[in-house]
C-alpha positions as CSV (number, residue, x, y, z in Angstrom):
1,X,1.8,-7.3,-15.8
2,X,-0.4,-10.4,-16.2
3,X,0.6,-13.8,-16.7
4,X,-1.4,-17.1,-16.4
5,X,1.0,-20.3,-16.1
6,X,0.4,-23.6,-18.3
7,X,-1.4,-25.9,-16.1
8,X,0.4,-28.8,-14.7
9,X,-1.4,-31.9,-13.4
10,X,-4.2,-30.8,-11.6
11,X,-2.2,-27.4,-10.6
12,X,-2.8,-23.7,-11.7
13,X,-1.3,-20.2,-11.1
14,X,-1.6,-17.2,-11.9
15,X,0.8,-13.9,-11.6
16,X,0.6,-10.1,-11.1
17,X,3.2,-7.8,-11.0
18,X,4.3,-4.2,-9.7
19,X,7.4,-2.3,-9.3
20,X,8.3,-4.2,-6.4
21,X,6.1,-7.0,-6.1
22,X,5.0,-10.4,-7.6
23,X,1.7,-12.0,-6.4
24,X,1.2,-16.0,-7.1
25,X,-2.1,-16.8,-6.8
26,X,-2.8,-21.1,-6.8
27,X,-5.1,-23.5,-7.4
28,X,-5.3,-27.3,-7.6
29,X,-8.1,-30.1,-8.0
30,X,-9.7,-31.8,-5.3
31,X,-7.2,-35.2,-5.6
32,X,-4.2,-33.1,-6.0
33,X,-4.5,-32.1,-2.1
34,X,-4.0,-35.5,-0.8
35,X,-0.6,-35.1,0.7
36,X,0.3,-31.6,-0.7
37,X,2.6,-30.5,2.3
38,X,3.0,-26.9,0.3
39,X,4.6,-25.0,-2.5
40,X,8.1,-24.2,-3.3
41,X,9.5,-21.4,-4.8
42,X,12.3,-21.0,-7.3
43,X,13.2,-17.2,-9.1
44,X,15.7,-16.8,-11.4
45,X,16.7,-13.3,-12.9
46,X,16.2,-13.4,-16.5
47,X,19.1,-10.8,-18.4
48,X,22.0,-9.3,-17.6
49,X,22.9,-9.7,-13.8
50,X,20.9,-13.0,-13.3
51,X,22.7,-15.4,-11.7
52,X,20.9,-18.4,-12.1
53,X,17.7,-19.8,-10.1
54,X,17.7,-19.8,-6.8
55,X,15.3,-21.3,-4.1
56,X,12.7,-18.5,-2.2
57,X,13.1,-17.9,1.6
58,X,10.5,-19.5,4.4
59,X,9.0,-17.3,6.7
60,X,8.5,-20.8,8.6
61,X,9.6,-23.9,9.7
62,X,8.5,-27.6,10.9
63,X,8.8,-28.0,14.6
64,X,9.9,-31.5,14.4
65,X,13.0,-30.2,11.8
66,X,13.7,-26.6,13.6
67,X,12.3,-26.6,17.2
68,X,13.6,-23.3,17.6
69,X,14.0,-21.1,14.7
70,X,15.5,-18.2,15.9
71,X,18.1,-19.8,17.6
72,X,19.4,-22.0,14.7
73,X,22.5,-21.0,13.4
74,X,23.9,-21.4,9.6
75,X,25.8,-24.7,9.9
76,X,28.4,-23.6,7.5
77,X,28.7,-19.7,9.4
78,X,28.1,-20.2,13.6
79,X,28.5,-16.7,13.0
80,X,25.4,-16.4,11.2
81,X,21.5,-17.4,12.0
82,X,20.3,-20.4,9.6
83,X,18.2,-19.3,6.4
84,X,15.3,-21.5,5.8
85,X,13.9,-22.1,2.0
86,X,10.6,-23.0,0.8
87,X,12.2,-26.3,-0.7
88,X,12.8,-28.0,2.4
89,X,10.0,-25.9,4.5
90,X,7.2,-24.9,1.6
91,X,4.7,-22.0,1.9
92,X,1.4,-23.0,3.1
93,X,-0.9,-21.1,1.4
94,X,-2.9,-20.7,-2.6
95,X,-1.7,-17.1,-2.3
96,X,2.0,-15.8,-2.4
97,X,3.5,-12.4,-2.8
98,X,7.5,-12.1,-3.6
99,X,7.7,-8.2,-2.2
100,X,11.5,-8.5,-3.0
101,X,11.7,-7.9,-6.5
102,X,13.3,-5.1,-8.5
103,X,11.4,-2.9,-10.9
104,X,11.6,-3.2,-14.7
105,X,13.2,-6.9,-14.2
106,X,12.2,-9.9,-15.6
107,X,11.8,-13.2,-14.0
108,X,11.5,-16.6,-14.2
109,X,9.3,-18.6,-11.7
110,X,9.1,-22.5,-10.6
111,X,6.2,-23.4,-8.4
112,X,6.7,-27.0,-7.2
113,X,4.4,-29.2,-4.7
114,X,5.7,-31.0,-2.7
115,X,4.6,-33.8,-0.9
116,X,6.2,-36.5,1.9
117,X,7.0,-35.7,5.3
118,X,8.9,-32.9,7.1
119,X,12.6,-33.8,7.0
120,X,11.8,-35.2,3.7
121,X,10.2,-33.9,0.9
122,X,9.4,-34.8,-2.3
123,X,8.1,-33.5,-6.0
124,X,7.7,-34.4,-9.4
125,X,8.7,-32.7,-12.4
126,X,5.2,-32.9,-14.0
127,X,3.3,-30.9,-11.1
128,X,5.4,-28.0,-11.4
129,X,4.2,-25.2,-12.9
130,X,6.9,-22.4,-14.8
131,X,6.1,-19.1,-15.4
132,X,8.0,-15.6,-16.6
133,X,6.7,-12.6,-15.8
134,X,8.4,-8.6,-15.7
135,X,8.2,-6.3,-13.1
136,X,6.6,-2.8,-13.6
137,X,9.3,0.5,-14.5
138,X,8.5,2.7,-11.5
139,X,8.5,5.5,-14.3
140,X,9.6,5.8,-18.1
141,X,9.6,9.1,-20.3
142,X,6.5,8.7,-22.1
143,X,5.0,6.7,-19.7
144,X,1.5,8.5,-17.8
145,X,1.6,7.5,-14.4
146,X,4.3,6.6,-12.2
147,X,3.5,5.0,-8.6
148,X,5.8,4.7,-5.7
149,X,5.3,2.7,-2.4
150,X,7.9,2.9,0.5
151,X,8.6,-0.1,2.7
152,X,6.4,1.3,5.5
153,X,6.3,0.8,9.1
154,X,5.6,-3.1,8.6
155,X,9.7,-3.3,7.7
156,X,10.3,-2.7,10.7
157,X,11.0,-6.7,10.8
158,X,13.8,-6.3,8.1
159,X,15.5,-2.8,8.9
160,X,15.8,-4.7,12.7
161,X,17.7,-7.2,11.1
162,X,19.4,-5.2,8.6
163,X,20.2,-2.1,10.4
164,X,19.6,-3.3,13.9
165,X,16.6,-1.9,16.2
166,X,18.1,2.0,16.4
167,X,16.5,4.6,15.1
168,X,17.7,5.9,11.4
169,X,20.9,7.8,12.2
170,X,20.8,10.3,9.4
171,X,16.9,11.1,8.2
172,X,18.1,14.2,6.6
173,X,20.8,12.6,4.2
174,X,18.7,11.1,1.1
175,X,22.3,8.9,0.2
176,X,22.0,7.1,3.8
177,X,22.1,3.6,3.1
178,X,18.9,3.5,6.0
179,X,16.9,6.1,4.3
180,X,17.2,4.6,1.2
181,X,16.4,1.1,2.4
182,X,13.0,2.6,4.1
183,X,12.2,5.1,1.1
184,X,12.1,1.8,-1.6
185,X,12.4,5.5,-4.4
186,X,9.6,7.1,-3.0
187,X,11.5,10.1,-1.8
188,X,14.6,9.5,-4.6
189,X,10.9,9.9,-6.9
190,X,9.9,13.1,-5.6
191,X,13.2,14.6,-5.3
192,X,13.6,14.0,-8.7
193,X,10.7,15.7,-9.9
194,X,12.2,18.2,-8.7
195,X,15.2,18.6,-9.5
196,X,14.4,17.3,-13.3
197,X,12.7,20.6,-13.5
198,X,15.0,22.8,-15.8
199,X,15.4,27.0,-15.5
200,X,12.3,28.6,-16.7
201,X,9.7,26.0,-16.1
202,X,7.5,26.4,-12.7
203,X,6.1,24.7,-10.0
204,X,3.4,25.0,-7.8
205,X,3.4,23.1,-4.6
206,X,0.9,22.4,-2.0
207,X,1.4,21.3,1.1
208,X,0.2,20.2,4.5
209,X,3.2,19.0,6.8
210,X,6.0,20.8,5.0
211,X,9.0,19.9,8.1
212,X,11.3,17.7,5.7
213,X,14.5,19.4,5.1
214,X,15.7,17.6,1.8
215,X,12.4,18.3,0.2
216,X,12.5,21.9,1.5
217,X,16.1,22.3,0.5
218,X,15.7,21.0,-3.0
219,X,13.2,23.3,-3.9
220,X,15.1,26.6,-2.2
221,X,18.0,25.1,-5.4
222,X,15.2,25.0,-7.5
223,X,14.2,28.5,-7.0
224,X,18.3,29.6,-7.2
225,X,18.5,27.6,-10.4
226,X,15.8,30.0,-11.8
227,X,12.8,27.9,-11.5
228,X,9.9,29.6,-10.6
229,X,9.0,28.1,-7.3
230,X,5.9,29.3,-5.4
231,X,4.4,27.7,-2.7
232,X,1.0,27.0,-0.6
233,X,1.5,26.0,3.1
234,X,-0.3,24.7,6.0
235,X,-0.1,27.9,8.6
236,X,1.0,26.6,11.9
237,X,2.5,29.5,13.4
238,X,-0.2,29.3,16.3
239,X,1.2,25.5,16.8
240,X,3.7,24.8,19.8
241,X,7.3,24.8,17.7
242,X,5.8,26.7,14.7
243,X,6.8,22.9,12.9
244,X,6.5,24.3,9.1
245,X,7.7,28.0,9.6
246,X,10.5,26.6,11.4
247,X,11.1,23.8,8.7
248,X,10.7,26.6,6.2
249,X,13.3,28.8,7.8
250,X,16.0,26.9,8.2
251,X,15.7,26.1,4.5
252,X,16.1,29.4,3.5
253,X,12.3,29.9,2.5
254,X,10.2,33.1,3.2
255,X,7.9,32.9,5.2
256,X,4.6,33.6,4.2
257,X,5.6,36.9,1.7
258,X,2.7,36.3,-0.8
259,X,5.4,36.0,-3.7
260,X,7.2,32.7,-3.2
261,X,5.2,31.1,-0.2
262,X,1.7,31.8,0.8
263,X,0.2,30.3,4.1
264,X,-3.3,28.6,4.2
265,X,-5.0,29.2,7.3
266,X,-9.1,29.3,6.4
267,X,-9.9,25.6,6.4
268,X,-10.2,23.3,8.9
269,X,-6.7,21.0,7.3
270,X,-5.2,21.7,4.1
271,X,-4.6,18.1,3.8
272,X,-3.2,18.4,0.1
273,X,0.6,17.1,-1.2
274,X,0.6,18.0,-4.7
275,X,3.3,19.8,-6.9
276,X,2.4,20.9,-10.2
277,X,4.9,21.2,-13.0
278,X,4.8,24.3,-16.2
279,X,6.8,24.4,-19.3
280,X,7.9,27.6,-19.7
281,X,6.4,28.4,-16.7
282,X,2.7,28.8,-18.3
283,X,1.7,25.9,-19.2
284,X,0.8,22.7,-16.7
285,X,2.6,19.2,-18.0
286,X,2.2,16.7,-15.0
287,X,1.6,16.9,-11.2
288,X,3.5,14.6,-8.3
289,X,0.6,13.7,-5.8
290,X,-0.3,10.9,-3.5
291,X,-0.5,10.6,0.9
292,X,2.8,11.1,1.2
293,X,3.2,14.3,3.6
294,X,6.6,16.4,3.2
295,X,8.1,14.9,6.2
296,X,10.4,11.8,7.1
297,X,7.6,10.1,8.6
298,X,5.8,10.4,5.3
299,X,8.5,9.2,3.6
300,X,10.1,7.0,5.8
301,X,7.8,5.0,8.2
302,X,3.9,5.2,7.7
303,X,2.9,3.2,4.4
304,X,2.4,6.1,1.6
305,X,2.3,6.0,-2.0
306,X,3.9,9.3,-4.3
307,X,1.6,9.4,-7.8
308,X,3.1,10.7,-10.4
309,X,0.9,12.1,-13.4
310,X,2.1,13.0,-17.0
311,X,-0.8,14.6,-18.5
312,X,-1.8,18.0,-19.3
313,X,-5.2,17.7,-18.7
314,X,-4.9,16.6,-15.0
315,X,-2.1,19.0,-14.1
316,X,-4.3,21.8,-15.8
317,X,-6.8,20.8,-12.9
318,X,-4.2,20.6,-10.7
319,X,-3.0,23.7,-11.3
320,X,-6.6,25.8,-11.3
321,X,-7.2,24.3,-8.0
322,X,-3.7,25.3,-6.4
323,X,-5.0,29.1,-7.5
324,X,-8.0,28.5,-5.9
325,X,-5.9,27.6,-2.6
326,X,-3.1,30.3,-3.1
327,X,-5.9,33.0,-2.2
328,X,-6.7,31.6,1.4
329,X,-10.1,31.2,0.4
330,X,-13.2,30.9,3.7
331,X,-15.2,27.7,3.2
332,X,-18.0,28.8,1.4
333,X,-15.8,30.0,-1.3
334,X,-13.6,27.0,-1.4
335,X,-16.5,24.7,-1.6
336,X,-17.5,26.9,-4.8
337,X,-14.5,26.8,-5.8
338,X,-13.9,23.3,-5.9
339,X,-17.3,22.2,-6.7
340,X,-16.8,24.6,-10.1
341,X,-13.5,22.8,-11.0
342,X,-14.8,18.8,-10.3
343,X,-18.1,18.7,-10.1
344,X,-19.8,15.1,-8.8
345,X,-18.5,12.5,-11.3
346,X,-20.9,10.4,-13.3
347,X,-21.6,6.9,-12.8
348,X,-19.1,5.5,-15.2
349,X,-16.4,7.8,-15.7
350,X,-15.0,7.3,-19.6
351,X,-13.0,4.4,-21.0
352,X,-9.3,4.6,-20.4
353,X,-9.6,7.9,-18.6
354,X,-8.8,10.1,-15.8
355,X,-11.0,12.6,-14.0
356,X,-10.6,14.8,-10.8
357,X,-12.0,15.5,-7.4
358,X,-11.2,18.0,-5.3
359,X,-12.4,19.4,-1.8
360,X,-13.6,21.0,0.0
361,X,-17.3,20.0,-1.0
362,X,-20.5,21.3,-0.5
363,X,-21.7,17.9,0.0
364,X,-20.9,14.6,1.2
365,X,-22.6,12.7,-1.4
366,X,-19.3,11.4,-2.8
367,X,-19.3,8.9,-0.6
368,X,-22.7,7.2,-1.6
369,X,-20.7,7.6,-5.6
370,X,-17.7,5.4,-3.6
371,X,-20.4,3.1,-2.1
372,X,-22.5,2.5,-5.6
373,X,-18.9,1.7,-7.0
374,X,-18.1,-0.9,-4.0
375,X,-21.5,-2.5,-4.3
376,X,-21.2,-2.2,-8.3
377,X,-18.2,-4.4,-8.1
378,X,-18.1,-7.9,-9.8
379,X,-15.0,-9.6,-8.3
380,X,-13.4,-7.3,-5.5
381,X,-12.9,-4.8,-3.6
382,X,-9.8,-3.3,-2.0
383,X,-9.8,-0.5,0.6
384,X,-7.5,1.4,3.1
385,X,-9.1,3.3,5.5
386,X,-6.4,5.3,8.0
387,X,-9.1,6.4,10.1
388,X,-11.3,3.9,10.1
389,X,-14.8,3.1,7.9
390,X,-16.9,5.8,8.0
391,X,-20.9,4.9,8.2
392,X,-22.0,5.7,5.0
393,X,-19.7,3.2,3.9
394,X,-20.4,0.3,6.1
395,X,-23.2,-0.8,4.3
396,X,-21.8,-0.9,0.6
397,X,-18.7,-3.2,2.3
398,X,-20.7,-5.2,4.7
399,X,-23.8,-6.3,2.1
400,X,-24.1,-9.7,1.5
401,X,-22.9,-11.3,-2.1
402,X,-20.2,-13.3,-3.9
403,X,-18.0,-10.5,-4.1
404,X,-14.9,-10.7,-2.0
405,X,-13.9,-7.2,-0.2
406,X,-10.1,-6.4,1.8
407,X,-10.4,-3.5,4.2
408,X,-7.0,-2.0,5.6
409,X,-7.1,-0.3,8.3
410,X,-4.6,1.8,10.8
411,X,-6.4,0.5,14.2
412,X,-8.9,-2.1,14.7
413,X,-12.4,-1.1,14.3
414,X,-14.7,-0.2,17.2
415,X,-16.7,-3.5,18.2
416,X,-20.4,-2.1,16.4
417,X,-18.4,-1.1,12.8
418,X,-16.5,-4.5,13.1
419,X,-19.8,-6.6,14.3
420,X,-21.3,-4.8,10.9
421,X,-18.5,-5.5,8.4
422,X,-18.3,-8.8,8.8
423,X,-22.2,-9.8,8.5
424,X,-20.8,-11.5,5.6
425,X,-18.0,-13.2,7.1
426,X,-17.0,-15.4,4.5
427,X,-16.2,-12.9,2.2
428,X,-15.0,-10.0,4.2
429,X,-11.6,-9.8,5.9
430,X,-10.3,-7.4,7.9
431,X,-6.6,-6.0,8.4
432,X,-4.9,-3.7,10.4
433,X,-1.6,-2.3,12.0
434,X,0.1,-3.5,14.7
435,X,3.4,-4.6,16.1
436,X,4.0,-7.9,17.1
437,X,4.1,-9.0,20.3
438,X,0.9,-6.4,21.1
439,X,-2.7,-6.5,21.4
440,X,-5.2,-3.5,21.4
441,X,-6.8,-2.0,24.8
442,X,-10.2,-2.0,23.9
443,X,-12.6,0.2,26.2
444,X,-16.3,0.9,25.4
445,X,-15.7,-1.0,22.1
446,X,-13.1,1.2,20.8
447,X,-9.1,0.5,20.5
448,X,-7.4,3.1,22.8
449,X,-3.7,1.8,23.3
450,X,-1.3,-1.0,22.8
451,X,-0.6,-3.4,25.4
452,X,2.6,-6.0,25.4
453,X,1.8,-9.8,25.7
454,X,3.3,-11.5,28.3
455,X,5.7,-14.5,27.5
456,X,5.2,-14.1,23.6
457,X,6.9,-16.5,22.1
458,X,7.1,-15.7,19.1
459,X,10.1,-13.9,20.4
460,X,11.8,-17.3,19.1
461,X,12.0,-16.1,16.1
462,X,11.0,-12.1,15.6
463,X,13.0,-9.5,16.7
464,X,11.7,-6.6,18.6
465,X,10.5,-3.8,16.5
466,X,9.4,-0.4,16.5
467,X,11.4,1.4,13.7
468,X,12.0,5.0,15.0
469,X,8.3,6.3,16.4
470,X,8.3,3.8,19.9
471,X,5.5,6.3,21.3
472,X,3.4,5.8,18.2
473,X,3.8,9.8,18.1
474,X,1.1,11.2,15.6
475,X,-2.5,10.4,14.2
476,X,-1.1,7.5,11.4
477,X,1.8,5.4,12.8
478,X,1.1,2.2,10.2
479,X,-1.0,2.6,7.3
480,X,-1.5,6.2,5.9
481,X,-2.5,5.1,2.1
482,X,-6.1,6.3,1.1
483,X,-7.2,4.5,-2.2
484,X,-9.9,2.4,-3.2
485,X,-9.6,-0.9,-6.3
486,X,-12.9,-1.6,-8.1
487,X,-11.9,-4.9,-9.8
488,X,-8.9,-5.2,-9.8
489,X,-8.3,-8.3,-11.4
490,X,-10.3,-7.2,-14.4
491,X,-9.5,-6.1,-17.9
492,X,-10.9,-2.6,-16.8
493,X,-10.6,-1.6,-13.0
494,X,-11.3,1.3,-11.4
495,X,-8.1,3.4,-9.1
496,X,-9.5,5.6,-6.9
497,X,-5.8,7.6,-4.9
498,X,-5.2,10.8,-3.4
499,X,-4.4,12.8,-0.5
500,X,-8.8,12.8,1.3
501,X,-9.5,10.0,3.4
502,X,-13.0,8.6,2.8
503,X,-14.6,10.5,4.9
504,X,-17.5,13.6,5.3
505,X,-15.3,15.5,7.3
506,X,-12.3,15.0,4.6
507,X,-14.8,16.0,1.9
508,X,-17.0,18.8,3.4
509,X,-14.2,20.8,5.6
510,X,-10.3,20.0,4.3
511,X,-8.6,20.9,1.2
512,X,-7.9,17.7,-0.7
513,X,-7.7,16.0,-3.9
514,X,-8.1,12.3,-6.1
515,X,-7.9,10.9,-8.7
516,X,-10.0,8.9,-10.5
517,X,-8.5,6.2,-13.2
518,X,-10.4,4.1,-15.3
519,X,-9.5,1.0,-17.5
520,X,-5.7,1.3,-16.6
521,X,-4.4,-2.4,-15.8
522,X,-0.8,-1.8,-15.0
523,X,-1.5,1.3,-12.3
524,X,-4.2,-1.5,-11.0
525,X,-1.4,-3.6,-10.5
526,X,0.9,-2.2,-8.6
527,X,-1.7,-0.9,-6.4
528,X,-3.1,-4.2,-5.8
529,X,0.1,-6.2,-5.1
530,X,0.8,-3.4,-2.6
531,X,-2.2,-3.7,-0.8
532,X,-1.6,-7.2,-0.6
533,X,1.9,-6.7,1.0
534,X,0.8,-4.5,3.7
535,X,-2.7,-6.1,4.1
536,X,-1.2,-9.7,4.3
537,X,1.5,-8.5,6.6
538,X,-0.5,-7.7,9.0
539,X,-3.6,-10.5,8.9
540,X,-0.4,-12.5,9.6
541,X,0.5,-10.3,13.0
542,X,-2.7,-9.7,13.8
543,X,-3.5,-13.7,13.9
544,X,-0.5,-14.2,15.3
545,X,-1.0,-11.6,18.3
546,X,-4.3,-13.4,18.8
547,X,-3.2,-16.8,18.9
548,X,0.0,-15.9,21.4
549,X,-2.1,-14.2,23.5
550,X,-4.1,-17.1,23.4
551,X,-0.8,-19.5,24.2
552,X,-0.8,-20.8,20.7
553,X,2.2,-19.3,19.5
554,X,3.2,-22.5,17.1
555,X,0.2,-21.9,14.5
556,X,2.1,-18.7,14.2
557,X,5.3,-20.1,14.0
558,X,5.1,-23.1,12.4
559,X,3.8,-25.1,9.5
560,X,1.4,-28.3,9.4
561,X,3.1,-31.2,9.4
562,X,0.4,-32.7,7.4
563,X,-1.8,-31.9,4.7
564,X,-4.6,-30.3,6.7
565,X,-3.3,-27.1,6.2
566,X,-5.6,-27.4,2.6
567,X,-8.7,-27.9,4.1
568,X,-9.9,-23.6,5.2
569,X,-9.1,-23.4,1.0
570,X,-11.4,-25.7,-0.1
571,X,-14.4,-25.9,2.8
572,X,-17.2,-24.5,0.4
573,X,-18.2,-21.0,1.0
574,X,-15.3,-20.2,3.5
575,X,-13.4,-16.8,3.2
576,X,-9.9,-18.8,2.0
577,X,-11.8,-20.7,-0.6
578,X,-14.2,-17.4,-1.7
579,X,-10.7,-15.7,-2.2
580,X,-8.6,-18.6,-3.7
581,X,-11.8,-18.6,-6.4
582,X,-11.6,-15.0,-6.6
583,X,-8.9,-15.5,-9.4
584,X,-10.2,-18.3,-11.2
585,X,-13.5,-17.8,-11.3
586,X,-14.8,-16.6,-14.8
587,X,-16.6,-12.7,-14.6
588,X,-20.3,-13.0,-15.7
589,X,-20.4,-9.2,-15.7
590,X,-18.4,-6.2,-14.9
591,X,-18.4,-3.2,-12.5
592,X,-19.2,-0.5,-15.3
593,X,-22.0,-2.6,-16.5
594,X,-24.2,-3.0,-13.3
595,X,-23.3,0.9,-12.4
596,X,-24.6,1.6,-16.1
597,X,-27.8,0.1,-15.1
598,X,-28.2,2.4,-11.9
């Protein structure tokens, strides 16, 4: 959803919401930032439940108020640590994300400035701007798509304070308080899908890492129920532990008997996590796809997103393509295969629509289609990469222009790809995972380990972190999303999502699949304000890891005591100001015009 407030005195905002999420952007004339010491925040639940506004938490402080944040205690609790809000210590920033909010709920938002000196802040009624915006339903009958984000591994943070730095005692249990906490309905989602799935019907699954018992165990009581379950598995019975077999086994799930189960073993990764569902078990009514691997780390700790797809048309795809699959097909004939089903999309793919791609390909020359699309763009671009940007992509990203573009990424890149991407420095940035209170180990230009920073202080006021993977065990520890947002802002983006990283090797050798959807504002939403929780996130810990190690910590830690904290928004041609205009400005074209013209 998509509301612009009422201007107030020099001051603009406007609003975007997901399931979860509520992203403010903010803007204000030239005069107005004399003395503007920041925003403050006031939600109020609007309905049943609501109970009455209440002032928005600070993520920081003014060192001559709080000298030492973490150490404050609640003056009305010793027990407790102090809570800081944004009306005595306002957020810094044009751009502001609420990540706490609950899907399908409406709320009502004040945005004050405030002005006067730290201890002692002041506003006036006629600069604040009020606005009422709903959150998205993570799913509805009727309703096409349904989208689910976990918390991901950048909770870690919260769940410290919340559940305390131990690992999740019961990852099996999908009623654990914990699990539920860290699965924010991704897995409750899935599950559901599932279970929702009456005697008679079907479903199809594919899958790569197939280890998590509830989602194993739910579908052995699907099949008892009378659904007809069969099943398409990564073989690792050559792997040490035998992970799926074993997984499979203990769930009470054949192994392999070409009725129920059938193992894929001639490709280099079956990389897919689909599950198509049949009516009457003939004919295909939706599919469940996304990144999100059958496994608690999928679920639970690296950032994934479960896509949920109500239309006969795709799951008809979906479906062909799992019996393409189901026969263990070599490469050559799964590249047919495949190629048959999606061939290379056009330019523009239709209005309001939603076409296919799966893999593998007998070509790469999807990712020049990806690259015209990025460099087609007339406002932005948003992009996760898990495994960093591969070269045919550089380019399209890195190209000079007005065009702002976000790139989140699971490690930082090499020194040449990062040297290239930001050529256009101004209107590029860069994110990537990390915990705080680390820097990379860089060695012939590439990140090879984490490394602690000595005396960081922002131990002050973060608590030590590392959720339930401290060895960083497995290829994706932080960010294991793989979509790319044409436009996002616009009347008619573009959602690229799916299961293939952007990559030859994910296109020419795995089995994968994405979609494509066009002209669909509210899935563009809650993409968008997703990336900009995890992206955001971590720009703040990666600056913040830079300046400690630097022995900065307090421009991590705490706000300007003065208005100069405005001047990076409004320096012309600077990356804060590109992307602060990046929601204001006015579009002079669109991305499905200037790809038209290819």
């Amino acid at each position: 959803m998509r509301v612009t407030a009422v201007p107030a005195r020099g001051f603009e905002a406007k609003s975007y919401s997901g399931t979860h999420t509520v992203l403010v952007a903010l803007n204000c004339s030239e005069e107005r930032r004399k003395g503007l010491m920041g925003f403050a925040f006031e939600r109020e639940m609007i309905g049943p439940g609501g109970k009455g506004p209440k002032w928005l938490r600070s993520q920081k402080v003014f060192k001559s108020v709080v000298p030492d944040p973490k150490s404050a205690v609640d003056p009305n609790d010793p027990r407790k640590s102090q809570a800081f809000y944004t009306k005595d210590f306002p957020i810094q920033s044009f751009l502001w994300g609420d990540y706490t909010a609950a899907p399908g709920t409406a709320y009502r938002f004040r945005i004050v400035p405030m002005y006067g000196k730290p201890g002692a802040l002041t506003s006036d009624p006629q600069d604040e701007l009020k606005l009422e915006i709903a959150t998205e339903k993570e799913w509805e009958q009727g309703a096409t798509h349904g989208v689910w984000f976990n918390r991901g591994a950048i909770a870690s943070q919260k769940f410290a304070e919340e559940f305390g730095n131990a690992p999740p005692k019961n990852l099996d249990d999908p009623a654990d308080p914990e699990v539920i906490w860290l699965s924010r309905g991704l897995l409750e989602a899935c599950l559901n899908y599932i279970k929702e799935t009456p005697a008679g019907d079907a479903l199809r699954v594919a899958a790569y890492e197939f280890t998590y018992a509830p989602i194993l165990g739910e579908l052995k009581r699907a099949i008892d129920r009378g659904v007809d379950v069969q099943i398409v598995y990564h073989d690792t019975s050559d792997e040490p532990g035998r992970p799926n077999e074993t997984a499979m086994q203990a769930a009470g799930l054949p192994i392999n008997d070409q009725k129920t189960t059938f193992h894929r073993s001639q490709t280099k990764i079956p990389h897919n996590k689909f599950i198509v569902r049949l009516t009457g078990g003939r004919d295909p009514v939706e599919v469940w796809t996304g990144s999100t691997n059958f496994t608690s780390s999928g679920f639970l700790g690296q950032t994934n997103v479960g896509h949920r797809v109500a239309d006969p048309a795709t799951a008809k795809q979906y479906f062909q393509y799992w019996g393409l699959v189901k026969t263990d097909p070599e490469l050559v004939a799964a590249r047919t295969g495949a190629m048959g089903l999606t061939p290379n999309p056009a330019e523009v793919i239709s209005e309001r629509s939603i076409a296919w791609l799966f893999s593998p390909r007998d070509t790469a020359q999807l990712l020049g289609w990806y690259g015209r699309r990025m460099l087609d763009c007339a406002n932005s671009v948003w992009f996760t990469a898990a495994f960093g940007v591969t070269a045919e992509l550089l380019e399209p990203i890195a190209k000079r222009r007005d065009q702002m573009r976000f790139v989140l990424m699971e490690k930082p890149a090499t020194t040449a790809v990062k040297t290239k991407l930001t050529e256009d420095l101004t209107h590029v940035i860069l994110s990537y995972g990390v915990p705080l209170g680390e820097l990379y180990t860089m060695k012939d230009g590439k990140p090879i380990a984490r490394k602690p920073i000595r005396e960081f202080a922002l131990d002050k006021w973060f608590f030590k972190e590392e959720l339930y993977r401290p060895k960083n065990d497995g290829f994706v520890f932080f960010v294991h999303t793989k979509f790319l947002l044409i436009d996002p802002l616009s009347d008619d983006p573009l959602v690229c999502s799916g299961s293939a990283n952007f990559s030859p090797g994910s296109l020419l050798q795995n089995d994968e699949n994405m979609l494509l959807i066009r002209g669909d504002t509210r899935v563009a939403d809650i993409y968008m304000t997703e990336f900009d929780r995890v992206f955001r996130h971590f720009y703040f810990r990666d600056i913040a890891n830079e300046l400690a190690a630097k022995g900065d910590d307090a421009a991590a830690i705490f706000l300007d005591e003065s208005d100069a904290w405005t001047g990076s928004y409004f320096q012309p041609d600077s990356v804060k100001a590109n992307r602060r205009l990046m929601f204001f400005r006015p579009a002079t074209t669109t991305w499905f015009d200037n790809a038209g013209k290819r």
